[in-house]
N, C-alpha and C positions, 0 to 999 in steps of 0.2 A: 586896366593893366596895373600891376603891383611890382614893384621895383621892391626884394628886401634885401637890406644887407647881408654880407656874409661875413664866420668869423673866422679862421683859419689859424690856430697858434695852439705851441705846448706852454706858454705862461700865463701864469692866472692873471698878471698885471695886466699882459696887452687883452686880455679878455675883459679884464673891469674897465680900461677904460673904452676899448670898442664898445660898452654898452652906454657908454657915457656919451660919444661920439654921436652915438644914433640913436637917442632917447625923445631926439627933435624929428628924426626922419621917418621913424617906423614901430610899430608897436608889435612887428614880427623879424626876428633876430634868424637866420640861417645858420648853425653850426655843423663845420664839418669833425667828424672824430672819425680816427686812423688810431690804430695801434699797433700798426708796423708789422701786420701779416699781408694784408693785401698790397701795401703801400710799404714804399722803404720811410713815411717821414712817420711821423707821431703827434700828436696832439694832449689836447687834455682830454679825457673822459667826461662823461657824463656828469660820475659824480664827482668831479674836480670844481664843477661851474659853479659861479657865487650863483647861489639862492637868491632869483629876484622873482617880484610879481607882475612888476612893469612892463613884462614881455613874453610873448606867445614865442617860444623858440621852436624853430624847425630842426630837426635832428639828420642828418647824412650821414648815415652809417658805411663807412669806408673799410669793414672790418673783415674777420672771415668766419666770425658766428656773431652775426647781430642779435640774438634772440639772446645773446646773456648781456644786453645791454637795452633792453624792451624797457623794463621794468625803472629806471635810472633814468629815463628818458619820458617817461607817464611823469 
């Protein structure tokens, strides 16, 4: 079993340091992104996330066309 964290925010801050947070716990990061079609909340996008190599991120596309966010998330 694999327990990964999740990250849930529309600020870059609590996103940098969520990765700081769990740098000890896991080397796979869960992000959810919304942009408030499917969802009334919002998050950060894809391309908002700091650039790390320290982590396998999993993407949760909470959108209402995930396929213009495929490519952002490779």
């Amino acid at each position: 079993m694999q327990i990964v964290p999740a990250v849930l925010t529309d600020q870059l801050s609590d996103a940098e340091a969520a990765l700081v947070a769990y740098r000890s716990l896991s080397r796979v990061i869960h992000v959810d992104v919304m942009d408030g079609s499917l969802t009334t909340a919002q998050t950060l996008l894809p391309t908002d996330w700091p650039l790390t190599t320290d982590y396998s991120l999993s993407w949760h596309l909470m959108v209402a066309e995930p396929e213009q966010y495929v490519d952002d998330c490779l």
